[in-house]
C-alpha positions as CSV (number, residue, x, y, z in Angstrom):
1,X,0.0,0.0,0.0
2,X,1.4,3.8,-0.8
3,X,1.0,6.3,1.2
4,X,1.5,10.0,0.6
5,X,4.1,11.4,2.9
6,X,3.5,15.1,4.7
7,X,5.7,17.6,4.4
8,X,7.9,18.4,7.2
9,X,8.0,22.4,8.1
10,X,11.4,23.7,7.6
11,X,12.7,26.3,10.2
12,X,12.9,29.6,8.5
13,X,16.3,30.4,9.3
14,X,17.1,27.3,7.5
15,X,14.8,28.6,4.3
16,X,17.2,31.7,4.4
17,X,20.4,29.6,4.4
18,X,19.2,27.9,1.3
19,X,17.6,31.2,-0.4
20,X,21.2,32.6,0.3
21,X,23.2,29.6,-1.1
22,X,21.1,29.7,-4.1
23,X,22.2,32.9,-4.9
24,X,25.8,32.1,-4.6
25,X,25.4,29.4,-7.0
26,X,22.8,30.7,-10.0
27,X,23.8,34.7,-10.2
28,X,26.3,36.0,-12.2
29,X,28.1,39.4,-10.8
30,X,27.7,41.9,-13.8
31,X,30.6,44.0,-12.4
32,X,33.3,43.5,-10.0
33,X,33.4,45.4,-6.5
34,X,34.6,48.6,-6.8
35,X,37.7,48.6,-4.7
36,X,38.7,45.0,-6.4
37,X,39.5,47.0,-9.5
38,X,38.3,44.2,-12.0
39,X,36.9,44.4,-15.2
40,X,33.5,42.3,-16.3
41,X,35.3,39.7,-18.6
42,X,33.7,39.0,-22.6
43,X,31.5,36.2,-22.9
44,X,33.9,33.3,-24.3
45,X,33.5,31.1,-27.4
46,X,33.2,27.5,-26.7
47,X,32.6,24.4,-29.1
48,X,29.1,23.1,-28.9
49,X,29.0,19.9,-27.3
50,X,25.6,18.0,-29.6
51,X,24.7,18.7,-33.3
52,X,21.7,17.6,-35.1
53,X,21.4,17.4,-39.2
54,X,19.1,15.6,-41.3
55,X,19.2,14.0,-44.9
56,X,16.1,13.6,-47.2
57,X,15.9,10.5,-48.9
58,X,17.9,10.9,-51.9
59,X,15.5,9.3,-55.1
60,X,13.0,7.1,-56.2
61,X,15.1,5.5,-58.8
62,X,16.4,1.8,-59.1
63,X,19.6,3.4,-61.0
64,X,20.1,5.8,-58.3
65,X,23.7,5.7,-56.7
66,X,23.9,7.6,-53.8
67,X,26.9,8.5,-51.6
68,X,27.2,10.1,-48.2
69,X,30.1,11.5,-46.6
70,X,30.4,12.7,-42.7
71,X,33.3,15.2,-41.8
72,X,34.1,17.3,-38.5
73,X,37.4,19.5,-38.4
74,X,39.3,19.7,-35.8
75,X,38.6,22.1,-33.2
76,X,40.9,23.7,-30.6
77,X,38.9,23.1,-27.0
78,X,36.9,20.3,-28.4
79,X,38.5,17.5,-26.3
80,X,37.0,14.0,-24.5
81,X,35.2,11.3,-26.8
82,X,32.3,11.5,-29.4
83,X,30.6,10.0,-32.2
84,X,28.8,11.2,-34.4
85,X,25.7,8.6,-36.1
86,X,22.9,8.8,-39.0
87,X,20.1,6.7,-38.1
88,X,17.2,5.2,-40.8
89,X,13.6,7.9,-40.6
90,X,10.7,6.3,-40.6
91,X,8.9,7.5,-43.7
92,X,5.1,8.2,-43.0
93,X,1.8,7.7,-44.9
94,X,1.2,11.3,-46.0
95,X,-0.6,12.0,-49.0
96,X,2.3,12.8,-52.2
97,X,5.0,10.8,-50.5
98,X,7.4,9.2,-52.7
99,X,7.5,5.5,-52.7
100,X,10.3,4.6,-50.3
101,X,8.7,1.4,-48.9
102,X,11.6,-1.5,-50.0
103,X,14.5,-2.5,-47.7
104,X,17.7,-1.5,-48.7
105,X,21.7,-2.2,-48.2
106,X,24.5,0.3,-47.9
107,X,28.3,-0.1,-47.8
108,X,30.5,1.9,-46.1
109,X,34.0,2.7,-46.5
110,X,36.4,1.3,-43.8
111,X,39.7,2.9,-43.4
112,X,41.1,0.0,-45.1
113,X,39.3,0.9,-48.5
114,X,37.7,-2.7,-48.3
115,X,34.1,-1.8,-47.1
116,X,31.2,-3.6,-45.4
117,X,27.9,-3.7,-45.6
118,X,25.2,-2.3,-43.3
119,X,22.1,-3.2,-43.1
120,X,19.3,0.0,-42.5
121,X,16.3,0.0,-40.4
122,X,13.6,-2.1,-42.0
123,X,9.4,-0.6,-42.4
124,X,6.0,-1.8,-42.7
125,X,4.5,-2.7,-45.7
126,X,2.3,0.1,-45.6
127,X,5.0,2.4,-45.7
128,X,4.1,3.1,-42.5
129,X,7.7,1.8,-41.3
130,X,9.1,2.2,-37.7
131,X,10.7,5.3,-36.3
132,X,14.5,5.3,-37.4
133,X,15.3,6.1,-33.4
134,X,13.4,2.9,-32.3
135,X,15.6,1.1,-29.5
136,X,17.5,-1.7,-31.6
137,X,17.6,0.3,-34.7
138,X,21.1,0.3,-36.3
139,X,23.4,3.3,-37.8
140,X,23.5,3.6,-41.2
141,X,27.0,4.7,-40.8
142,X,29.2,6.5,-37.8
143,X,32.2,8.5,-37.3
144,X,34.1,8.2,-34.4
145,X,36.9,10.7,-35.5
146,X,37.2,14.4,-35.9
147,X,39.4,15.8,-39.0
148,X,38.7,12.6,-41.4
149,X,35.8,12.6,-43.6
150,X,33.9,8.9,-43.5
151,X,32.2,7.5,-46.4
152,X,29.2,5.3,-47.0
153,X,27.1,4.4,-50.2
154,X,24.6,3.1,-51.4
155,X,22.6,1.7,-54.5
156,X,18.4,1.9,-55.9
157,X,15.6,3.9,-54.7
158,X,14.6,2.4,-51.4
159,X,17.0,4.4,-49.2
160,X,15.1,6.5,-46.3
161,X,15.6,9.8,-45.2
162,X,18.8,9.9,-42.1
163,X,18.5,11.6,-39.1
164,X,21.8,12.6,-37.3
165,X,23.3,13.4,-34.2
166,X,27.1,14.0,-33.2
167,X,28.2,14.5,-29.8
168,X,31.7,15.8,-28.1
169,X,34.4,16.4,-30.1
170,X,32.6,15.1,-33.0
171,X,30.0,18.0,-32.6
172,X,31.6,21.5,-33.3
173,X,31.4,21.8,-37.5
174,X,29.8,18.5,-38.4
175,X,28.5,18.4,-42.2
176,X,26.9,15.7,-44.1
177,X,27.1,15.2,-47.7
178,X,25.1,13.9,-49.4
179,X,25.0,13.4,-53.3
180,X,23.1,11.1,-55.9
181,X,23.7,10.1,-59.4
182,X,21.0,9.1,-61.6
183,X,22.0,8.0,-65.3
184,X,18.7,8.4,-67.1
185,X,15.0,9.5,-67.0
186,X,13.1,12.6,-65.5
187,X,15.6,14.1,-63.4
188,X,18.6,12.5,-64.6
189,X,21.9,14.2,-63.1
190,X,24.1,14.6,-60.1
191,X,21.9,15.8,-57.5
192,X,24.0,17.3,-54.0
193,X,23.0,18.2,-50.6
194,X,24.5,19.4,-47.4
195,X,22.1,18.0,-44.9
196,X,20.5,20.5,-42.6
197,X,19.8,21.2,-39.1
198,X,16.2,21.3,-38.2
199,X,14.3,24.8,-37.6
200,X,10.8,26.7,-38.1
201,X,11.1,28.8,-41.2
202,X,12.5,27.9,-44.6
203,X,12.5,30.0,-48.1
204,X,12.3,28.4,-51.1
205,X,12.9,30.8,-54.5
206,X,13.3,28.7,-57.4
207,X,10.5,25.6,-57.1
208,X,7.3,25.2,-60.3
209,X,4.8,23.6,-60.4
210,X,4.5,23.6,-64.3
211,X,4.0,19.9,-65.8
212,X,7.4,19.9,-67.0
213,X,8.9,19.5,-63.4
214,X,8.1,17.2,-60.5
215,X,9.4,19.2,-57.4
216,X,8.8,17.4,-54.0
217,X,9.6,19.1,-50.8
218,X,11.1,16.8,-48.2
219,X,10.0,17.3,-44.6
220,X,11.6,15.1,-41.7
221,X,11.1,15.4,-38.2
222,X,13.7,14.8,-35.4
223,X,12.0,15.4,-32.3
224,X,9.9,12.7,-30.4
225,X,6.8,15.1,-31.1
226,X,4.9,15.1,-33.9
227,X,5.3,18.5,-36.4
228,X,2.9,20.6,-37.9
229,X,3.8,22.7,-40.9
230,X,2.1,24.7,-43.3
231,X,3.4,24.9,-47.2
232,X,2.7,28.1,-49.0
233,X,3.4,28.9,-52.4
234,X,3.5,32.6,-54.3
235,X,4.2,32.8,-58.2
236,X,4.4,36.2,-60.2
237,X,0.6,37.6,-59.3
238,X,0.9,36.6,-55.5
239,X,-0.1,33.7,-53.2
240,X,-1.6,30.7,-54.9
241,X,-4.6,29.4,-53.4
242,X,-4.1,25.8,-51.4
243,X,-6.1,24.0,-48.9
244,X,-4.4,21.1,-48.8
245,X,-0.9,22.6,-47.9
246,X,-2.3,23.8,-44.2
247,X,-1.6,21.6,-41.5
248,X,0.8,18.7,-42.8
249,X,1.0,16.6,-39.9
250,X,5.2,14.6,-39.6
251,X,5.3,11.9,-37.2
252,X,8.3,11.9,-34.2
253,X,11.3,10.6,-36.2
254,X,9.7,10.4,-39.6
255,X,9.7,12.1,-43.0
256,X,7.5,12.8,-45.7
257,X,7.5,14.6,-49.0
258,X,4.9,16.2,-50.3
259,X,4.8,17.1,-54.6
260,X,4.1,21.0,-54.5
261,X,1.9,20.8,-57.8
262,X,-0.8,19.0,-55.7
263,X,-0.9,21.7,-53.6
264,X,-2.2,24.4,-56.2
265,X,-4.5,23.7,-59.4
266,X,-1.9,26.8,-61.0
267,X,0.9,25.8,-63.1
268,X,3.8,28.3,-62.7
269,X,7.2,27.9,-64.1
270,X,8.5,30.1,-61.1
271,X,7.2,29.6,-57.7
272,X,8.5,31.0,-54.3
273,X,7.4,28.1,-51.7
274,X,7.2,29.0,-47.9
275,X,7.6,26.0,-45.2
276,X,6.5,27.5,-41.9
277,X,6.4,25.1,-39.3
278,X,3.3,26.1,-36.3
279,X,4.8,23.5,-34.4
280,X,7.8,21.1,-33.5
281,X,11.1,21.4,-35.8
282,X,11.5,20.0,-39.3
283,X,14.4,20.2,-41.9
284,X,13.3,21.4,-45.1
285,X,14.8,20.8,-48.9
286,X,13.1,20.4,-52.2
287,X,13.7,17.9,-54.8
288,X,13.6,18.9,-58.6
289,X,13.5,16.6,-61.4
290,X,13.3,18.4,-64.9
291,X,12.5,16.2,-68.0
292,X,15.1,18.1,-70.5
293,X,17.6,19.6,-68.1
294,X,17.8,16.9,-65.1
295,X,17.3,17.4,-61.7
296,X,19.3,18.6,-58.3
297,X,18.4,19.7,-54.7
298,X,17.0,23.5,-54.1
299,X,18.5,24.1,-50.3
300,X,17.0,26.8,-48.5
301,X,17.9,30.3,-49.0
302,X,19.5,32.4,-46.7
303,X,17.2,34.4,-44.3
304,X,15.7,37.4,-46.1
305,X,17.7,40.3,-46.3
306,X,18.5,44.1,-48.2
307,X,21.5,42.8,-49.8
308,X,22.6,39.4,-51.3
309,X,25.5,37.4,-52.7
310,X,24.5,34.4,-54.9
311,X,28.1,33.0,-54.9
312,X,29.9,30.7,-58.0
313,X,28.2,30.7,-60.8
314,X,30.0,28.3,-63.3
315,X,31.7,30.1,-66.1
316,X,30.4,27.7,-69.1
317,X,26.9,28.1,-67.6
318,X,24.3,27.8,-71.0
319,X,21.3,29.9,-68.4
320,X,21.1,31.8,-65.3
321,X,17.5,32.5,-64.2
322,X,16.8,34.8,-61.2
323,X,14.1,34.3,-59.0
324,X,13.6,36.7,-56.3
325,X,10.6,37.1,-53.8
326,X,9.7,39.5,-51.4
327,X,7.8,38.4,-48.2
328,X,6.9,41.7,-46.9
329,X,4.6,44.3,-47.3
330,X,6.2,46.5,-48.9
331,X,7.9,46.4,-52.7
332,X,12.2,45.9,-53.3
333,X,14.1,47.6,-55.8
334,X,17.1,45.6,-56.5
335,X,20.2,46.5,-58.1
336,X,22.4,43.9,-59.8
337,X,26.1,43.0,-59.8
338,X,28.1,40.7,-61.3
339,X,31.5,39.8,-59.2
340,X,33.6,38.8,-62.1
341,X,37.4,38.2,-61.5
342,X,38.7,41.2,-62.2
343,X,35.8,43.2,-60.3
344,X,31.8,44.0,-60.2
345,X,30.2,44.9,-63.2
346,X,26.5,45.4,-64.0
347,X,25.2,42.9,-66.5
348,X,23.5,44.7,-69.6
349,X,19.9,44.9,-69.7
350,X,20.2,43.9,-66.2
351,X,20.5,46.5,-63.9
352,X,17.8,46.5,-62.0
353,X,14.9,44.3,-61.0
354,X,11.6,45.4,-59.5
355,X,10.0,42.8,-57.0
356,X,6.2,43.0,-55.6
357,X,5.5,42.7,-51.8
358,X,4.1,39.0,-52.3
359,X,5.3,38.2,-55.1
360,X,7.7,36.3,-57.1
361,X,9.8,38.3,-59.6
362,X,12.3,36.8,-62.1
363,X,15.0,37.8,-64.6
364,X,16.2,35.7,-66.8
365,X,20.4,36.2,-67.1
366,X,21.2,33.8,-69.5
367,X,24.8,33.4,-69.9
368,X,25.7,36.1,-67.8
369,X,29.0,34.9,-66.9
370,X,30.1,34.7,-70.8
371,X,33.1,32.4,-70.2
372,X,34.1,33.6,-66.5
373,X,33.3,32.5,-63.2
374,X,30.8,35.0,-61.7
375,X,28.6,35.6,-58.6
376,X,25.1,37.9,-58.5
377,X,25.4,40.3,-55.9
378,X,21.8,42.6,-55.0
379,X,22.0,45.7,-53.2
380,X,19.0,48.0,-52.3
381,X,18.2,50.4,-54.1
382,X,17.1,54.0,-52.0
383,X,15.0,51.5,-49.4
384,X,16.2,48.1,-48.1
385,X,13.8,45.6,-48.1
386,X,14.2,42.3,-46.9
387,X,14.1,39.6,-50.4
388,X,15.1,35.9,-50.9
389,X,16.7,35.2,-53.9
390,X,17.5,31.9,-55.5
391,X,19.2,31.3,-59.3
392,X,18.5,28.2,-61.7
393,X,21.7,27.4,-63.4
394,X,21.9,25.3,-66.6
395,X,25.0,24.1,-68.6
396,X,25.1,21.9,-71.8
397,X,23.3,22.4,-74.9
398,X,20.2,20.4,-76.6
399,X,19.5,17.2,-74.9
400,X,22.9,17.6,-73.2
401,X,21.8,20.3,-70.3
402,X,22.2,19.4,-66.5
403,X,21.1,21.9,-64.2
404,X,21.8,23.4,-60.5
405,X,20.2,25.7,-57.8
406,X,22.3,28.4,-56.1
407,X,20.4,30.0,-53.4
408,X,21.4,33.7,-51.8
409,X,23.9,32.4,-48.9
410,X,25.1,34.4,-45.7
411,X,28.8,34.5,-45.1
412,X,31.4,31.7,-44.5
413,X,32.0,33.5,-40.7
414,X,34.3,31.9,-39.1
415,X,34.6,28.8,-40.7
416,X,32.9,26.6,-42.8
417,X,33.3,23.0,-44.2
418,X,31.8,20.9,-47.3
419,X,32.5,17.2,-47.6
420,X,32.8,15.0,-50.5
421,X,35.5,16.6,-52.4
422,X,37.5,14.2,-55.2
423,X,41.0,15.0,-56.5
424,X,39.5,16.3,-59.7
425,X,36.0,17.6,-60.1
426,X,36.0,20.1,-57.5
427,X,35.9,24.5,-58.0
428,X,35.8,26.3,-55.3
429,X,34.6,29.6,-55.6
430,X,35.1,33.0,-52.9
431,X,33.4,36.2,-53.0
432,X,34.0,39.4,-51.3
433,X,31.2,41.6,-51.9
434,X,32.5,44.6,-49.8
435,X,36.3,45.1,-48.9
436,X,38.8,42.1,-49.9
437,X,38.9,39.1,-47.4
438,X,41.4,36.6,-47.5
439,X,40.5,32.8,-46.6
440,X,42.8,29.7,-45.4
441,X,41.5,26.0,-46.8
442,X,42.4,23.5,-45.5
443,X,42.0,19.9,-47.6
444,X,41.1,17.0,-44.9
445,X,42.7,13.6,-45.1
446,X,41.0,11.2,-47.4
447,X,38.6,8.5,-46.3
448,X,40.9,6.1,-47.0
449,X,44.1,7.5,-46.5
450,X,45.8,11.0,-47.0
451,X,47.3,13.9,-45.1
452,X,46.0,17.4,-44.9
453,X,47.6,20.5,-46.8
454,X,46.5,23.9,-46.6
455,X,46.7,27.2,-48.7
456,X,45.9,30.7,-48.2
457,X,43.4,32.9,-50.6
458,X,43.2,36.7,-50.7
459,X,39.9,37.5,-52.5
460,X,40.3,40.9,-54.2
461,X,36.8,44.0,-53.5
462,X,34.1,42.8,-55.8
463,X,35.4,40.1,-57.1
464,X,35.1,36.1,-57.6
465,X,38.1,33.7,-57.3
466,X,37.5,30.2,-58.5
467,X,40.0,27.7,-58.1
468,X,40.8,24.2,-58.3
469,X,41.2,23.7,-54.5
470,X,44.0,21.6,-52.5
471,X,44.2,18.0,-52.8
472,X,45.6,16.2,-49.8
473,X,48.6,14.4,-50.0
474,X,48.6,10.5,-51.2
475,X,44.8,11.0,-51.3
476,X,42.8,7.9,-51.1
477,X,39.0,8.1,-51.5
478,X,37.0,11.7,-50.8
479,X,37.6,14.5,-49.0
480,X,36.4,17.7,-46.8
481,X,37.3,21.3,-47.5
482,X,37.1,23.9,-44.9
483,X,37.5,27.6,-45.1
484,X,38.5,29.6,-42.4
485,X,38.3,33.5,-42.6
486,X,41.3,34.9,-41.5
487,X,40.7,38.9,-42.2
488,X,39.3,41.6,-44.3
489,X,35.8,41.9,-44.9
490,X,33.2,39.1,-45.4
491,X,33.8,36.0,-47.7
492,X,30.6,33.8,-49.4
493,X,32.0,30.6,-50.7
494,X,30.5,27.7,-52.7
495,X,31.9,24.2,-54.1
496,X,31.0,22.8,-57.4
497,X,31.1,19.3,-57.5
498,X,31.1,18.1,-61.3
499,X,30.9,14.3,-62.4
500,X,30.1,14.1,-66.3
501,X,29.0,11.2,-68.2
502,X,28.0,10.5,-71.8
503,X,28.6,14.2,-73.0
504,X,26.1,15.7,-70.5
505,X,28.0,18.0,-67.4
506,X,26.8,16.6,-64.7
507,X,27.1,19.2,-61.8
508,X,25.5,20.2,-58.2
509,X,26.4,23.7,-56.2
510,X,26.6,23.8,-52.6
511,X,27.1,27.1,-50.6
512,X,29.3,27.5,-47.4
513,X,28.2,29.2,-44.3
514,X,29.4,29.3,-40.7
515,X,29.0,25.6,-39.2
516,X,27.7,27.3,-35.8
517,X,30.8,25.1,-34.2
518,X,31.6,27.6,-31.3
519,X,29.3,29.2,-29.0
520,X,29.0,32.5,-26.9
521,X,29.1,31.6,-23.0
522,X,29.2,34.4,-20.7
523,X,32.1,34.1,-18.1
524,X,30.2,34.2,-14.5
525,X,31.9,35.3,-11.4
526,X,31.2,34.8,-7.7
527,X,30.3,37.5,-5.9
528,X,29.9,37.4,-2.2
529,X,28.3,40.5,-1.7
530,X,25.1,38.6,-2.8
531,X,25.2,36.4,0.1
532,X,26.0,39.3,2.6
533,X,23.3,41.2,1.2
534,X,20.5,38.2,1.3
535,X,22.3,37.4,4.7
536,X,21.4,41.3,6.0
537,X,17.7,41.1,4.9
């Protein structure tokens, strides 16, 4: 039998002893006393200690080969053990899913080169399959090592959205590549991904819903709550009307995708699509498959802002479409840039671009960068208003054309990393919009062998500087750039990652911005006045 026990009284004095300890222990002095002539001390920057990122499932096709590639840098501080793991989504019954319902079989890359396989977690037959994080479920694929990159692959169209987590040393930095090559049909390419940490608002320039494209948005859920998220879509005369993209209901630890022309009876071949989540966390990325230029991943833009740099634009690219929206109330006047080697120039006929409250405005640039690598930088005009901005890049000709997304990106900060880098096949492109920066990369080890090497950039006012970038030493397999921003002003960065086959370029664009690997933590002090004080009263 249980019985409820009664509270003892406590003796006040006692109560005041505690109140007084308390205080000791939870405040932190905001100055020093006066005769101890201190000063208050900055708040310090620490490595985070757990990272989240997730991975949409990569395609629906049996021809698919995917590969994923896991990388942390090294950073001073982050000591003690860590791993860092990628564990099978469950993928739920929503209506416009893609069909992800078989079992599949990865193999990862072991340091010897040799590989073994790895078996993910299994679903229903409904498609209704168990939540990656169930207890038993196994890792797709680990790292257990900071500074070298760790492979896995795998084959067909069965493979599940990942959800990750890295902890300790493994945490500060981590990125996840992930990149799939499809040889033929709708959406045939090289389709590339740095997978994303979850959040509540994600910006989307760039999607259609015309019959010529199939553009799913992936949605996956982390948390051990279920999400709610709303999809809203907005071509050239404003908001498209949609019923069905209110309240799309992600189960704890699953993903779904939804195909965005089910969510409008309007065909538009430019769209702006709007994932706000009312509650819980998702990550957000949208698929594109194109049935005469191919197909790649549309990441999420950069938060909206006055002013934009849409960094790397290839220098053989066929078509550069702009696609800007503005998701205020009140209209943007944009001018345009092009950061060209040698310095910023205005592209002709392009100087300026006019963009609705609401609505999604577009300018098609075709090849702007006429034989030179190039980014797209928009300023304000007289009033800054807050845009997104995406571009649509093609290259090829004919039936030869692949194409890419390059959303507006924030800065590379402090320091930023992308995985997945071969020894050829790789441009890496920096842009100082304002006053020149200068950069050091650093090229990881390999996944199967390798040593590091570094080299210093110094990107010139206005301009772009693509380059081939460092290859490690005796590489063996893949590996990670980072960029580190050593002075000057602020640096954008992207990394083309090309891989052509029968005459078509195969290519994918990803941008580089701060990995969030270091925190803020304010430096508290004791302060024993505090307790004399609570002692007094």
């Amino acid at each position: 039998m249980n019985r409820k026990t009664l509270p003892l009284p406590v003796p006040v004095p006692l109560l005041a002893a505690t109140g007084a300890l308390l205080l000791l222990t939870g405040v932190a002095a905001l100055a020093a006393p006066e005769d101890s002539g201190a000063q208050a001390k900055s708040a310090a920057r620490l490595p985070v200690e757990r990272s989240s990122l997730l991975c949409p499932a990569p395609s629906g096709s049996d021809l698919a080969e995917t590969s994923y590639t896991s990388f942390t840098p090294v950073v001073k501080g982050a000591g003690g053990e860590g791993e860092a793991s990628l564990l099978p989504a469950a993928t739920d019954g929503a209506e416009g899913e893609t069909d992800k319902k078989k079992d599949g079989k990865g193999k990862k890359d072991d340091e010897d080169g040799k590989g073994g396989k790895s078996e993910k977690g299994k679903g229903d037959k409904d498609g209704k399959g168990g939540s990656g994080q169930e207890a038993g479920a196994e890792p797709v694929f680990e790292a257990k090592e900071p500074g070298k990159p760790v492979g896995h692959s795998a084959s067909g169209g069965a493979e599940p959205a990942l959800i990750g987590t890295a902890e300790g040393r493994l945490a500060p930095g981590w990125t996840v590549q992930q990149s799939t090559k499809t040889p033929v049909g709708t959406g045939r390419g090289l389709s590339g991904l740095a997978c994303s940490a979850p959040d509540t608002d994600f910006w989307f320039p760039g999607v259609s819903t015309a019959g010529s494209r199939s553009d799913y948005v992936h949605l996956t859920n982390p948390d051990d709550s279920a999400a709610v998220v709303d999809v809203e879509l907005y071509g050239p005369g404003g908001a498209l009307k949609s019923e069905v993209g209110e309240d799309i209901q992600v189960r704890p630890h699953a993903s779904v995708s939804v195909l965005l022309s089910t969510l409008t009876e309007k065909t538009e071949a430019d769209v702006t699509a709007h994932v706000a989540v009312r509650s819980g966390r998702v990550s957000a990325a949208v698929h594109s498959a194109d049935e005469k230029t191919g197909g790649d991943w549309l990441a999420p833009a950069g938060d909206p802002a006055g002013s934009l740099v849409l960094p790397g634009i290839p220098k053989d690219a066929t078509s550069a479409r702009l696609v800007v929206f503005a998701p205020g109330e009140n209209d943007a006047d944009l001018r345009l840039k092009l950061a060209t080697p040698s310095g910023p120039i205005t592209p002709a006929g392009h100087e300026s671009l006019h963009v609705k409250a609401g609505m999604t405005a577009t300018a098609d640039l075709r090849d702007v960068t006429r034989g030179q690598p190039g980014s797209l930088l928009l300023s304000p005009g007289d009033k800054a208003v807050p845009v997104v901005a995406a571009l649509h890049v093609v290259r090829g000709k004919g039936e030869k054309r692949e194409s890419a997304f390059l959303p507006a990106a924030p800065s590379v900060g402090a320091r930023a990393s992308v995985a997945e880098n071969h020894a050829k096949g790789s441009v890496l492109s920096l842009t100082a919009p304002g006053a020149a920066g200068r950069v050091k990369v650093t090229a990881s080890a390999g996944t199967r062998g390798g040593t590091p090497v570094s080299k210093t950039y110094r990107v010139k006012s206005g301009s772009t500087l693509a380059v081939a970038p460092p290859v490690p030493q005796g590489l063996k397999g893949t590996y990670a750039l980072t960029v580190e921003h050593l002075s000057g002003g602020p640096v954008h960065a992207s990394r083309l990652l090309e891989a052509p086959e029968d005459g078509i370029p195969m290519f994918t664009i990803q941008t580089l911005s701060d990995d969030g690997g270091t925190v803020a933590v304010p430096e508290a002090e004791e302060d024993l006045s505090v307790v004399q004080d609570a002692e007094r009263d």
